[in-house]
N, C-alpha and C positions, 0 to 999 in steps of 0.2 A: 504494500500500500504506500502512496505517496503519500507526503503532507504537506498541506499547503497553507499558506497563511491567505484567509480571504480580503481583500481590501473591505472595509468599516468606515472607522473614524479619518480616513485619511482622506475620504471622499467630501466629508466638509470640511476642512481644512481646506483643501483646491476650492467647493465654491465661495470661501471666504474670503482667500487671495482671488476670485475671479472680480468680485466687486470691488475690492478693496485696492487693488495694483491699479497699475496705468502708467505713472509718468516714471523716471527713474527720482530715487530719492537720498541716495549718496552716490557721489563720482569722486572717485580716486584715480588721480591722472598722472600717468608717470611718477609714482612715488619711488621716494628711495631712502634711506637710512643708512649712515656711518656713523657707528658711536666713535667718540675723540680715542686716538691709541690702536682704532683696527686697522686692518689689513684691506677687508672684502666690506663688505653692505651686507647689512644684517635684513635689510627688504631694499630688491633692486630692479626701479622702471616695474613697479606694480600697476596695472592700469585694470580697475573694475565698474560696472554699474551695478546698483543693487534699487529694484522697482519697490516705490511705496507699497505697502501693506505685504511685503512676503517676508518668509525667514532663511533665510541665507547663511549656509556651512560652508567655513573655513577650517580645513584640515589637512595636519601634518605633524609631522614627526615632530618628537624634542628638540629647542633650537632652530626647529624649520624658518619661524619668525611672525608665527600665526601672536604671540604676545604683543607683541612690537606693533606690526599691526594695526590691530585695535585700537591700542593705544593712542595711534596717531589720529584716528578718529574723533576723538574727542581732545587731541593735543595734551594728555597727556606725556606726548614723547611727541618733540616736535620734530617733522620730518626734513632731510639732509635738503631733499629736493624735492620739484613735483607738486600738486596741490590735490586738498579734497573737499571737496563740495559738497555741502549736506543742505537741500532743500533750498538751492539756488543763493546760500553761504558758504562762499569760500572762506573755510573756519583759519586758515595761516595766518589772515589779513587783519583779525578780531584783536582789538588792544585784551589788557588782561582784564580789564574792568568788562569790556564786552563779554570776553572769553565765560568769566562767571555769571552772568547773564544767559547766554547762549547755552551755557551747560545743562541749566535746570530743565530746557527740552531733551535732554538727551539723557535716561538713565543708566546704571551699569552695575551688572550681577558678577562677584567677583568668585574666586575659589575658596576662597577663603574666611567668605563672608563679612569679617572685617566688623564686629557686633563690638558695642560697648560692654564692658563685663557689669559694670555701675550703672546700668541705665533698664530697664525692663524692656519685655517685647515692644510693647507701646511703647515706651518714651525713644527707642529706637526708632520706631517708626516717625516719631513726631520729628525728631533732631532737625533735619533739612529743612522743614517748616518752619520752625522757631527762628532758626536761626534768618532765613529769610522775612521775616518780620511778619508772619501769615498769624491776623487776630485767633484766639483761644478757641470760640465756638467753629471756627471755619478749620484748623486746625484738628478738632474732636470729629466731626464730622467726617474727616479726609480718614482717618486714620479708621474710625470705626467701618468704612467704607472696606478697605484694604485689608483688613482686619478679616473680612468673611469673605473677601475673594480670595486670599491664601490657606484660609480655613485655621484661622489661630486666633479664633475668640474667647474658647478659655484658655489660652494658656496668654494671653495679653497680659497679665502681672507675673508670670514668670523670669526670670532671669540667666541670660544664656549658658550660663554653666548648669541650668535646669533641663536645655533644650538637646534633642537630637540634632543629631547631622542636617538632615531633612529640614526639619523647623527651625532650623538658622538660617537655612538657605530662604525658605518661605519668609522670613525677615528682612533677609536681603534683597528677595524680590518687590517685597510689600517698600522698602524704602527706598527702592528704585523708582518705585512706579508715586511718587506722592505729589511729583509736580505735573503729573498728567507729560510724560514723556510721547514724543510723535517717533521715538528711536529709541532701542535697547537692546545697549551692547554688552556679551557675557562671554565671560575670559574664563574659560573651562567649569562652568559655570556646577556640573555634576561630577568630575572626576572625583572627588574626594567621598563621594556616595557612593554608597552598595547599589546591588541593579535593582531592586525593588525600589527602592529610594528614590534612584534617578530616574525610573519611569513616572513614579507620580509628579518629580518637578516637569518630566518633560511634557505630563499632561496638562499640569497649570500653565506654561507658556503657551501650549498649543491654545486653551480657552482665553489666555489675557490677547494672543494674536486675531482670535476671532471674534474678541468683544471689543475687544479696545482698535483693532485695526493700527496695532504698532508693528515697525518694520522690525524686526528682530534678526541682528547681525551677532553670531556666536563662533569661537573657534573652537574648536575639539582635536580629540585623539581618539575620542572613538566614534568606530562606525557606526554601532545602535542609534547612537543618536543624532546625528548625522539620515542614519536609514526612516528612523520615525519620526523626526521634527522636520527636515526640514524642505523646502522647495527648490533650491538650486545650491549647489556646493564649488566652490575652488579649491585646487590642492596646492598646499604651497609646500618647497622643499628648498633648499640652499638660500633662502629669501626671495623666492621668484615662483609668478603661481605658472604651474606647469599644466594643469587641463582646469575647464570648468565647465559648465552645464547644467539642466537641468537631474537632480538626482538620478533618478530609474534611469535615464541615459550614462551617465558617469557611472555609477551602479553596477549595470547591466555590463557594461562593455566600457572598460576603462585602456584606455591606449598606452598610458605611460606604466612603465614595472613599481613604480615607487606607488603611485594612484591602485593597484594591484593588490598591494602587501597591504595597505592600509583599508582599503575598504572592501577587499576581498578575495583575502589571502589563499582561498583554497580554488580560485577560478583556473588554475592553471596545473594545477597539481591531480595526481591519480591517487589512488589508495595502494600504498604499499605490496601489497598481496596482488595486484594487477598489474606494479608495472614490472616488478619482477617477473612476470609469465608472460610479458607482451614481447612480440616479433612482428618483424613487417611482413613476414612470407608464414604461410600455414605450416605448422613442424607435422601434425597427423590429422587424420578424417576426423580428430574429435575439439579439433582446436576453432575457440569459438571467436566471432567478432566482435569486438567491443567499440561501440558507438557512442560519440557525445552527440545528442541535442540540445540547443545552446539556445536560451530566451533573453532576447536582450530587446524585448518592450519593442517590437516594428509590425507585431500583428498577432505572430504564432501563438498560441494556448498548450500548453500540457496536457492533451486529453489521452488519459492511458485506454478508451476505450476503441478512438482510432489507430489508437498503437495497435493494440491487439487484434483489432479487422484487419489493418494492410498488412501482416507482418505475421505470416504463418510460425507454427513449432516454438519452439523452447524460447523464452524469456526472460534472463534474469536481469530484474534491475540491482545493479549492485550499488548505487547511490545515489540519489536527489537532493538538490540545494534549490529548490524555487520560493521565490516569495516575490510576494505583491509590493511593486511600490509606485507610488503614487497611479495605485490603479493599472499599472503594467507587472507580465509576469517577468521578473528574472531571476536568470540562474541556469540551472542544467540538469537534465538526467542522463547517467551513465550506464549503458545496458551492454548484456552480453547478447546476441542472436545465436538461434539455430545452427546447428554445428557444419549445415549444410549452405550457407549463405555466402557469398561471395564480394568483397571489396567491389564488383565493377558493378554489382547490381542494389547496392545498398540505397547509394541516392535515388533510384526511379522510385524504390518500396518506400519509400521515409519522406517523399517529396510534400512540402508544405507542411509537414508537421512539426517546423521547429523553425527560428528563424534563421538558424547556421549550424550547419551538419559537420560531423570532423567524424572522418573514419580513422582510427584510431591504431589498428593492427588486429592482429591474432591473439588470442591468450589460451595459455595450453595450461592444462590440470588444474584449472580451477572448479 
């Protein structure tokens, strides 16, 4: 039996970004960064568009320069060269008085959450307010607002050495979002979470993107979330982004090896026990052929019940990796055929049932 993950929740997610997108709503244009003392660019001649109301994955390895980045998005780290432009603001050109000004639209979910230990869940939430001079009742308001969208109403007088992983991060997002941000940006925003954990933050950003219609720009290392959050992804490596697209395309069929290992390491690989038996020429009358059909989101469907009408005798699936994203299937199944099957007559039997076929060899005694 296969199994397959059915596309759901991902289906409103797309019609959320279908009304909510349109115009592009950050441009980063030939950015680059040298800290004082290197050698190379830590991000070099980076140029992206990222469309209002989508969420947009940034990923890459340790040091890739997916921190850096970000950073420069909200000038945090301001960049060697190059400029970026956020909602027709070129943010370089912003005095520092502006600079602070300008930030309050843009919030940011860090790894580390970054919580006062002396201050309660509320009064963390409140902080940004206050300090921006936001009166007492408009302030209470805000907060109790933000409060049931993160889902920490009772624990609003606990104290972060009270809170899990999770509900610090829910903190961190509740005092991201308090000046009503049109942008938010999250710097590994779940790595430090278990995966139970980090699926429920990644559900809350999925519902704060589909209510609130905020662009959400995140960088990661991992794939899952990357796979279930987001609408379009870049991969950056050496400081330079090396492919992007929409996900289930990068996904499905990633061009570069680095893009491979990271969002899916086993697209190229066999299973031990196969590729040990595998030959290009048949060793005996019992030696079977082993086929990849390859789904990479251009039409084809996994239907094992057409497999089984075109494709007489013995059948063994010896592995499947398909899953739904963004409503496309991708991924692959690896089968052995009838021991009577022949390399030059495989593609007519298997025609249109995958959207890239790879014959693969012989495999004996398996």
């Amino acid at each position: 039996m296969v199994s397959l993950t059915i596309p759901g929740e991902r289906d409103v997610l797309d019609r959320s970004l279908t009304h909510a997108a349109g115009n592009d709503h950050v441009i980063i244009e030939a950015l680059s960064k040298r800290y004082p003392g290197q050698a190379v660019d830590a991000l070099h001649n980076i140029t992206l568009a990222i469309r209002r109301g989508e969420i947009f994955g940034i990923i890459g390895r340790s040091g890739a320069g997916k921190s850096t980045l970000i950073r420069c998005l909200n000038r945090l780290e301001n960049p060697t060269s190059g400029r970026v432009v956020i909602d027709g603001t070129d943010i370089s050109a912003l005095s520092r008085k502006q600079l602070v000004a300008w930030r309050r639209n843009t919030g940011m979910i860090f790894q580390h959450f970054n919580l006062l230990s002396a201050k309660t869940v509320r009064e963390n939430i409140e902080l940004p307010l206050k300090v921006a001079g936001v009166p007492a009742a408009e302030r209470a308001r805000k907060v109790d607002e933000l409060l049931a969208l993160v889902g920490l109403v009772e624990r609003q007088h606990a104290w972060p050495s009270q809170l899990s992983g999770g509900q610090k991060q829910r903190v961190g997002i509740a005092r991201a979002l308090v000046h009503d941000p049109d942008l938010l940006l999250c710097d590994e925003a779940t790595s430090a979470l278990d995966p139970e954990t980090t699926r429920a933050i990644l559900a809350l950003l999925k519902k704060i993107n589909q209510q609130r219609h905020i662009t959400i720009v995140l960088i990661t290392h991992e794939m899952d979330v990357v796979h279930d959050l987001c609408h379009q992804v870049a991969v950056i490596d050496k400081g330079e982004i090396i492919e992007r697209g929409p996900v289930w395309q990068v996904y499905s069929d990633p061009r570069q090896e680095t893009t491979r290992q990271l969002l899916n390491p086993h697209f190229q690989t066999l299973p031990p026990e196969i590729e040990s038996r595998l030959s290009a020429e048949r060793k005996n009358s019992a030696s079977r052929l082993a086929v990849r059909l390859r789904y990479t989101g251009q039409g084809a469907r996994p239907d094992i019940g057409a497999l089984a009408a075109r494709v007489s005798g013995e059948i063994t699936l010896v592995y499947s990796a398909v899953e739904w994203v963004e409503s496309k299937p991708t991924g692959q199944l690896l089968l052995l055929l009838d021991a009577r099957y022949e390399a030059n007559i495989v593609p007519h039997e298997l025609a249109n049932l995958a959207d890239r076929l790879e014959v693969l060899g012989y495999v004996t005694g398996y």
